[in-house]
LUMMARVO-999785 format. One record per residue (C-alpha): residue in three letters; y, z negated, x negated. Coordinates in nm, 4 decimals, padded with zeros to 6 digits, always signed. Each point is the difference from the previous one (the first is absolute). Example, Ala and Ser with C-alpha at 12.3 -4.5 7.8 and 13.67 -1.06 7.14 Angstrom:
BEGIN
 type        v        w        u
  ALA -00.4500 -00.7800 -01.2300
  SER +00.3440 +00.0660 -00.1370
This chain:
BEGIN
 type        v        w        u
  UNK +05.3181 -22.5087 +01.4803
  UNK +00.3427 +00.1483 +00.0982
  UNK +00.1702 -00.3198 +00.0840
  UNK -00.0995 -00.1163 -00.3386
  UNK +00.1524 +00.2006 -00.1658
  UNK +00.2996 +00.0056 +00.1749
  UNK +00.0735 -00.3487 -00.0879
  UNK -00.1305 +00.0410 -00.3644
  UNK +00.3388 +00.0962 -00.1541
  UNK +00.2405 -00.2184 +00.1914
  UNK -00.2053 -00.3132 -00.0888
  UNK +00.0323 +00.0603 -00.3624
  UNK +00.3308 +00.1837 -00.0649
  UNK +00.2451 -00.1814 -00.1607
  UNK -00.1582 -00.2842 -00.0798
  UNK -00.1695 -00.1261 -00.3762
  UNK -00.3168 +00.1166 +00.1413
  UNK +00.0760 +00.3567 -00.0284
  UNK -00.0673 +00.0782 -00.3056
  UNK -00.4189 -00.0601 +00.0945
  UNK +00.0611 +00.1985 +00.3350
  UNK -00.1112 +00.3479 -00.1467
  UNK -00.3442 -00.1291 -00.1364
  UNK -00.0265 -00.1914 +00.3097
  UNK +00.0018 +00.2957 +00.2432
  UNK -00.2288 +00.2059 -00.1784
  UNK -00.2177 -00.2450 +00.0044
  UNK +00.0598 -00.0990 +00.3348
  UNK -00.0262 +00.3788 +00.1084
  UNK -00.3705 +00.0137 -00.1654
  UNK -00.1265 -00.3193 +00.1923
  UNK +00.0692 +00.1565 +00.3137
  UNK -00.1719 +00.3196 -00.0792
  UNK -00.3096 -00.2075 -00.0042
  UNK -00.2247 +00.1374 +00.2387
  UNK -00.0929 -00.2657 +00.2621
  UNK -00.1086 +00.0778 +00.3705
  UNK +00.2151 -00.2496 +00.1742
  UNK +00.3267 +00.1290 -00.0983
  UNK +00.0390 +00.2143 +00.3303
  UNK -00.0338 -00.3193 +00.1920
  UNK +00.2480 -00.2023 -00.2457
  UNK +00.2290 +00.3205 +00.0407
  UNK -00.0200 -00.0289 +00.3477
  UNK +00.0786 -00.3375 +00.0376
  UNK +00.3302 -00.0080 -00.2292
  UNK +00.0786 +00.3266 +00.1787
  UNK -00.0033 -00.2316 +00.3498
  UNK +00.1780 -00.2937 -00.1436
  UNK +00.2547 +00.2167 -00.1703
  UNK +00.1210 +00.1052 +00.3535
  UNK +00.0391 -00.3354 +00.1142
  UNK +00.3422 -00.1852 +00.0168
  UNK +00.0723 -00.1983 -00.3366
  UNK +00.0989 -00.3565 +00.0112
  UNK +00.1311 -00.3174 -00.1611
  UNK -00.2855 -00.1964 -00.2287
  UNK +00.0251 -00.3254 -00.0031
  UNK -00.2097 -00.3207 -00.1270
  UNK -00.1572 -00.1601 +00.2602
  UNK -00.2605 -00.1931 -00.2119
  UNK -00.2793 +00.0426 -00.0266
  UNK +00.0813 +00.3675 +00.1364
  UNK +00.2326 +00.2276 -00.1586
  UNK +00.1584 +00.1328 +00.3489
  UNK +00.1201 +00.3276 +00.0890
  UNK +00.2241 -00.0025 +00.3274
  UNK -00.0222 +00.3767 +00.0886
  UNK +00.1361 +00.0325 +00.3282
  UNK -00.1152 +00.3006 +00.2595
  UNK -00.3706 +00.0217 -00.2123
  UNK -00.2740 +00.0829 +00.2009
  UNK -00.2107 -00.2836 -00.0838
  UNK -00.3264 +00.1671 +00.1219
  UNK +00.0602 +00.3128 -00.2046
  UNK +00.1078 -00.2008 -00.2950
  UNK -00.3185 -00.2216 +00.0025
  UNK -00.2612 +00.2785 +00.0203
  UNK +00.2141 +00.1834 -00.3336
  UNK -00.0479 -00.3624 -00.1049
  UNK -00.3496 +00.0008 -00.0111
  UNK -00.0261 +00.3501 -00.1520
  UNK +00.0514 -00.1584 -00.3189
  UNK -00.2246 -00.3112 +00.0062
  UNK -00.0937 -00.2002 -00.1812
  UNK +00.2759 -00.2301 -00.0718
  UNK -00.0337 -00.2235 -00.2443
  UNK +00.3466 -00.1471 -00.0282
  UNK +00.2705 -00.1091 +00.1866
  UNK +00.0353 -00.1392 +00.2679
  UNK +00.2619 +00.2085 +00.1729
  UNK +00.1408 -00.0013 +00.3601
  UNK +00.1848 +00.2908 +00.1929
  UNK +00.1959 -00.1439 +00.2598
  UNK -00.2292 -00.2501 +00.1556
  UNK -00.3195 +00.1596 -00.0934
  UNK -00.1882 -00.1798 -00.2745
  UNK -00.1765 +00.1759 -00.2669
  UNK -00.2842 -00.2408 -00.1617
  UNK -00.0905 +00.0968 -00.3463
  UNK -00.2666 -00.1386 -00.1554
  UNK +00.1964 -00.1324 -00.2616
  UNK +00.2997 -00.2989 +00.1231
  UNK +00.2199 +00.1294 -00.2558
  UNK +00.2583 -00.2714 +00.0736
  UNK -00.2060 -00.2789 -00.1672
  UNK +00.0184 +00.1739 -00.3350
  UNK +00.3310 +00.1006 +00.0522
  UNK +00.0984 -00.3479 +00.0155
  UNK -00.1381 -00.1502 -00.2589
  UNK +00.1342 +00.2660 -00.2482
  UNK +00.3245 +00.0043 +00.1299
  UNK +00.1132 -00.3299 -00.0296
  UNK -00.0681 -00.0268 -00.3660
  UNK +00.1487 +00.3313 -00.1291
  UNK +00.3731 +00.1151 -00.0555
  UNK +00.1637 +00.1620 +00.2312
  UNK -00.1139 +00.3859 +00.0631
  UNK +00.4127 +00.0654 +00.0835
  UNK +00.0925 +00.3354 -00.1640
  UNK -00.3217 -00.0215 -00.2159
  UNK -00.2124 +00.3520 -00.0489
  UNK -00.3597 -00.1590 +00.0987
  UNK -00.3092 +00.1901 -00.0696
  UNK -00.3037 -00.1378 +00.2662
  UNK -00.3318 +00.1183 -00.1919
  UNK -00.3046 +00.0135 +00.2460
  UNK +00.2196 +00.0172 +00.2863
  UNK -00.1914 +00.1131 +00.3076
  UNK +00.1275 +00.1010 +00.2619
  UNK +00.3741 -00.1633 -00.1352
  UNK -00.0087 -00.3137 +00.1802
  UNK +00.1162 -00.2085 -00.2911
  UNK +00.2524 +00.3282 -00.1234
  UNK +00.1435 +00.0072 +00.3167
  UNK +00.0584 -00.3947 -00.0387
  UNK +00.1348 +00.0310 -00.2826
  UNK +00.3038 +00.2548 +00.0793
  UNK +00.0338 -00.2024 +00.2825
  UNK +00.1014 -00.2909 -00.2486
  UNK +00.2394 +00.1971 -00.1360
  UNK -00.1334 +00.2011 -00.2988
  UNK +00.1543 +00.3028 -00.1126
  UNK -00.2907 +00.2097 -00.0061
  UNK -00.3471 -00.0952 +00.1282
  UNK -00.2718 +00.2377 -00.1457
  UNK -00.3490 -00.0312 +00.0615
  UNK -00.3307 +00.1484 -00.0774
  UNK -00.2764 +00.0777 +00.1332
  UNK -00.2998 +00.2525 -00.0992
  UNK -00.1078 +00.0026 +00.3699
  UNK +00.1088 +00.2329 +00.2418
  UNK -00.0383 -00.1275 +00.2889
  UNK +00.2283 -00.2777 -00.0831
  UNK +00.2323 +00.2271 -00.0965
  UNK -00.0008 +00.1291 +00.3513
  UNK +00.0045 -00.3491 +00.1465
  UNK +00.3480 -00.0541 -00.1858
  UNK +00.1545 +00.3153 +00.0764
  UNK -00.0765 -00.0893 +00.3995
  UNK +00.1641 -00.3399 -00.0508
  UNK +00.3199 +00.1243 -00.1899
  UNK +00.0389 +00.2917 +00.2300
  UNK +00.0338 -00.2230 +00.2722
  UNK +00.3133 -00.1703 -00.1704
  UNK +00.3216 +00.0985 +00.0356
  UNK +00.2089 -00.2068 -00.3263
  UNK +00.0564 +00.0577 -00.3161
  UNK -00.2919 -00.2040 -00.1231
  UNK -00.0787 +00.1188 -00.3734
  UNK -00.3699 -00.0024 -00.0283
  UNK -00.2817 +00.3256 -00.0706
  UNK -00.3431 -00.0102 -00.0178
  UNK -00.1647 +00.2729 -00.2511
  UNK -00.3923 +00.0843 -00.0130
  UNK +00.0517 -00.0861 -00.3701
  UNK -00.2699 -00.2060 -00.2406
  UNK +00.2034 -00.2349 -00.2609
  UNK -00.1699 +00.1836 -00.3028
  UNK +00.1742 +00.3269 +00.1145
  UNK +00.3489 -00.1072 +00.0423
  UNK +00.1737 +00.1157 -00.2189
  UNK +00.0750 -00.3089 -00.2498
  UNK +00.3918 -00.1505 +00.0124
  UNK +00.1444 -00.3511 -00.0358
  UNK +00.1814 +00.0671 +00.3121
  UNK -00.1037 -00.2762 +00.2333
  UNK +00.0899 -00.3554 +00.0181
  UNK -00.2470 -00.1700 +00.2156
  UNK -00.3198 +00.1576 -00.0332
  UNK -00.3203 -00.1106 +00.2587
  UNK -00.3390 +00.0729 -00.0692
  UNK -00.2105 -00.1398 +00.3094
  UNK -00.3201 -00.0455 +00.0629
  UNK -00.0744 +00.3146 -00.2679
  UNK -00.1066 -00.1781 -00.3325
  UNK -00.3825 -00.0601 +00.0759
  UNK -00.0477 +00.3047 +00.1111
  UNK +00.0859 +00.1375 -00.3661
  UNK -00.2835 +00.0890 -00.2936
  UNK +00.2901 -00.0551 -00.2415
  UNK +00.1804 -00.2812 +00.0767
  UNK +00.2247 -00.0044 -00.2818
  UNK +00.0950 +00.3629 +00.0779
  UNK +00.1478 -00.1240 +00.3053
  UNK +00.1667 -00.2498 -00.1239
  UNK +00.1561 +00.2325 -00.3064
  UNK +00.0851 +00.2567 +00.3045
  UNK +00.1993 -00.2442 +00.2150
  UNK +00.2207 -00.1057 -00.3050
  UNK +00.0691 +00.3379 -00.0844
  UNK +00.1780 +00.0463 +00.3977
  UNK +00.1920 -00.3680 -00.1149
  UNK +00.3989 +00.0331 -00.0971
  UNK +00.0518 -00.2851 -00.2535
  UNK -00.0434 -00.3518 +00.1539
  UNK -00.1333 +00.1385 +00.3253
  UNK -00.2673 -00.1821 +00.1458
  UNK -00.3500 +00.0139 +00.0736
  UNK -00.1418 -00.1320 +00.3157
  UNK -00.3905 -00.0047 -00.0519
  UNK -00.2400 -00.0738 +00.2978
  UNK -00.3803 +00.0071 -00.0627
  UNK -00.3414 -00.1131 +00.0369
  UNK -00.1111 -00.2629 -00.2035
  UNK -00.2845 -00.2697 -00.0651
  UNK -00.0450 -00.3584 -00.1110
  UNK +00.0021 +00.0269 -00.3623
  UNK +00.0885 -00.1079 -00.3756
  UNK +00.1827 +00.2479 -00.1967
  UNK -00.2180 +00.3068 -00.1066
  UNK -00.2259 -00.0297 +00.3967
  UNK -00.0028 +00.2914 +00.2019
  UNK -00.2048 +00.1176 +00.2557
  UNK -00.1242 +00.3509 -00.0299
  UNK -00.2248 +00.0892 +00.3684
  UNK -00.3153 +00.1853 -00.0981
  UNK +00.0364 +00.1763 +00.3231
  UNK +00.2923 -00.0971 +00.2763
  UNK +00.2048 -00.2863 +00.0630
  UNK +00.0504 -00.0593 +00.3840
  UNK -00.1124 +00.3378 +00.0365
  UNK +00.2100 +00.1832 -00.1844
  UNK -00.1624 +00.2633 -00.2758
  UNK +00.2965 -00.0154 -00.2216
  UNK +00.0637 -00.3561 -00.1254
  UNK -00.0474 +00.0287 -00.3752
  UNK +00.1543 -00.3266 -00.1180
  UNK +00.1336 -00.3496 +00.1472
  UNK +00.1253 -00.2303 -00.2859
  UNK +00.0559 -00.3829 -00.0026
  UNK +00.3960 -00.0877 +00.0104
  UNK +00.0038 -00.0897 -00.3447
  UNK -00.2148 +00.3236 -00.0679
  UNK +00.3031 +00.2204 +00.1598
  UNK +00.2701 -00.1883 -00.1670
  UNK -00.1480 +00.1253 -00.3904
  UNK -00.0226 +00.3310 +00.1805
  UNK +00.3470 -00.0094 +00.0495
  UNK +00.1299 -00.1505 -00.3687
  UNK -00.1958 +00.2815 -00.1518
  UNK +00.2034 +00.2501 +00.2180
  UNK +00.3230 -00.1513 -00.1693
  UNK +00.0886 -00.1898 +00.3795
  UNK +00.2199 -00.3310 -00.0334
  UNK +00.0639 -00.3036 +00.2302
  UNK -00.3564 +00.0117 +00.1779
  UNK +00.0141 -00.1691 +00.3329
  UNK -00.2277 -00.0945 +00.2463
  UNK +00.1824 -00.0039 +00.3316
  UNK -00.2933 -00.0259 +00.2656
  UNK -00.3628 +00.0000 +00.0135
  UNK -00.2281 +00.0388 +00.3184
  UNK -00.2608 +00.0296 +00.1834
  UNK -00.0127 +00.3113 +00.2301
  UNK -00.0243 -00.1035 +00.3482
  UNK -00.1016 +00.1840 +00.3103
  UNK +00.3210 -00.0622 +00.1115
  UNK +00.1532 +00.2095 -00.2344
  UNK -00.2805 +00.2616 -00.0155
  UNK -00.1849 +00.0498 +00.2837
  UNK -00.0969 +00.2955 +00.2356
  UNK +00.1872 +00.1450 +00.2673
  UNK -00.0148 +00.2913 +00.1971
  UNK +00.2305 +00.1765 -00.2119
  UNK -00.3116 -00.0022 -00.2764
  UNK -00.2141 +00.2445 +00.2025
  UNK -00.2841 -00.0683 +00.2282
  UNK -00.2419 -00.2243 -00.1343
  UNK +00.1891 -00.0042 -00.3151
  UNK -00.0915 -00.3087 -00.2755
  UNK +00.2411 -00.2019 -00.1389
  UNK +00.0066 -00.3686 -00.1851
  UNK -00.2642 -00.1942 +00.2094
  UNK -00.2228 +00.2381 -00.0344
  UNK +00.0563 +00.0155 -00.4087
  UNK -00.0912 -00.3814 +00.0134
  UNK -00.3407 -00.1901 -00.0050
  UNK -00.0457 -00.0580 +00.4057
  UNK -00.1513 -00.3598 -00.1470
  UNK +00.2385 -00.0865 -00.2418
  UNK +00.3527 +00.1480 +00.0253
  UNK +00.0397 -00.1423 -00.3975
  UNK -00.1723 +00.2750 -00.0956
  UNK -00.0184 +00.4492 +00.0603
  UNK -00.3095 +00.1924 +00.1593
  UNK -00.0902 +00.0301 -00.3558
  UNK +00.0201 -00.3620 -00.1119
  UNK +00.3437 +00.0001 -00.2198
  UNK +00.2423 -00.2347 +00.0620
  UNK +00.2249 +00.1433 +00.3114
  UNK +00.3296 +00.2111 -00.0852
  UNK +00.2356 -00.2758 -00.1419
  UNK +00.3486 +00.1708 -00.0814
  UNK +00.2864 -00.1180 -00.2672
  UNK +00.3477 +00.0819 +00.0131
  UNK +00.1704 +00.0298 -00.3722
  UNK +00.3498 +00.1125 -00.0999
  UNK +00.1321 +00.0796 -00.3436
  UNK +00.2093 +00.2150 -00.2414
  UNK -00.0288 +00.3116 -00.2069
């Protein structure tokens, strides 16, 4: 991807986070060798938007907004849809809405007022998607937002978003997994969510985000969890509101002795709740006849997933290397 690469160097030249930018391009060179047939649409579809007239991005909540005058809206929609589905967001180009399934905004909010400022901060956004929160996050002021994501496609997703800006906003999105980073105590807010129950080694994780943390940097934690004493988790036999890859949902006070034995101080809870189908639902933007939360849920008793485990409950903790 050309215009990847393009902006590779700029974003980390000159900056603390240059010393990993080697490793990371190799790396990041190797996922997108990958063989996958829907990169000639994805191509296609940046190609499109890259021709378009940048503009101004601005928070309009819940949208992040991009005012992009002289677009061809028609034109930009169907490139649009070329890289469905889209799972985060929700995003807005000029006055045309785009619906993710995911209303980032909620989370957005309830992380944001409870953590330091992001001002001149190098942030690392594990898990990131399609750079919804990343993009957030530089828009708060940090110094560098970096996210990753194994996925391609929302590689792609990103790179049509930022292409359509035209500032100086300091965020990249690399096709990177955390355990191939190369390790450096170079970031000082450090997310990781929505990506800790879908590890087989938990504490792996955990040891892999602290190696990214400068001293005192912070940890902002979101995650699955169950009703529990200390020591309960929940390990699915088979899926969890349909998803294959769920290997482990601990009680709070479960997660909390995870993270004392990975050397973490000043554990705090800062939210807990109950995903709504407000803030995951399905859209258009999903893909026809796509499934989303109310169809993860018991259609008798919304207390509970398809599969009879209590439905996706999500904490919210912060604390220190």
């Amino acid at each position: 991807m050309k215009l990847f690469f393009d902006k590779f160097k700029p974003f980390f030249y000159n900056s603390n986070l240059e010393v990993i930018s080697n490793d990371c391009m190799k790396a990041s060179v190797k996922a997108f060798k990958v063989k996958n047939g829907n990169v000639p649409k994805w191509d296609e579809a940046i190609e499109t938007i890259n021709t378009f007239s940048k503009g101004e991005v601005v928070l309009n909540s819940p949208y992040i907004q991009i005012k992009c005058n002289d677009v061809n809206s028609a034109e930009l929609l169907i490139a649009l849809e070329k890289l469905l589905p889209w799972r985060k967001g929700p995003f807005m180009f000029n006055d045309f809405k785009l619906e993710s399934e995911w209303q980032g905004d909620l989370k957005w909010r309830r992380i944001s007022e409870n953590i330091k400022p992001l001002v001149n901060k190098n942030v690392l956004d594990v898990g990131s998607g399609n750079g919804y929160f990343t993009l957030r996050m530089a828009m708060e002021g940090a110094q560098k937002a970096l996210g990753i994501d194994p996925f391609l496609l929302f590689n792609y997703q990103f790179q049509a978003i930022k292409s359509l800006i035209d500032s100086p906003l300091e965020a990249m999105i690399l096709p990177i997994r955390l355990e191939d980073m190369p390790k450096k105590p170079i970031f000082d807010s450090v997310f990781s969510m929505g990506v800790l129950y879908h590890q087989r080694d938990h504490m792996n994780h955990l040891n892999n985000l602290k190696a990214m943390m400068a001293p005192g940097a912070d940890l902002i934690l979101e995650t699955l969890v169950v009703d529990g004493e200390k020591g309960y988790s929940l390990i699915p036999n088979d899926r969890y509101a349909r998803m294959r890859n769920v290997h482990c949902l601990p009680s709070i006070e479960t997660l909390k002795s995870w993270l004392i034995d990975a050397n973490f101080r000043n554990i705090k809870v800062i939210d807990i709740n109950k995903t709504s189908p407000k803030e995951q639902r399905r859209t258009p933007w999903i893909g026809k006849d796509a499934a989303s939360l109310q169809d993860f849920l018991d259609p008798n008793n919304s207390s509970y997933t398809i599969e009879g485990h209590p439905a996706p409950t999500r904490v919210i903790i912060i604390c220190n290397n």
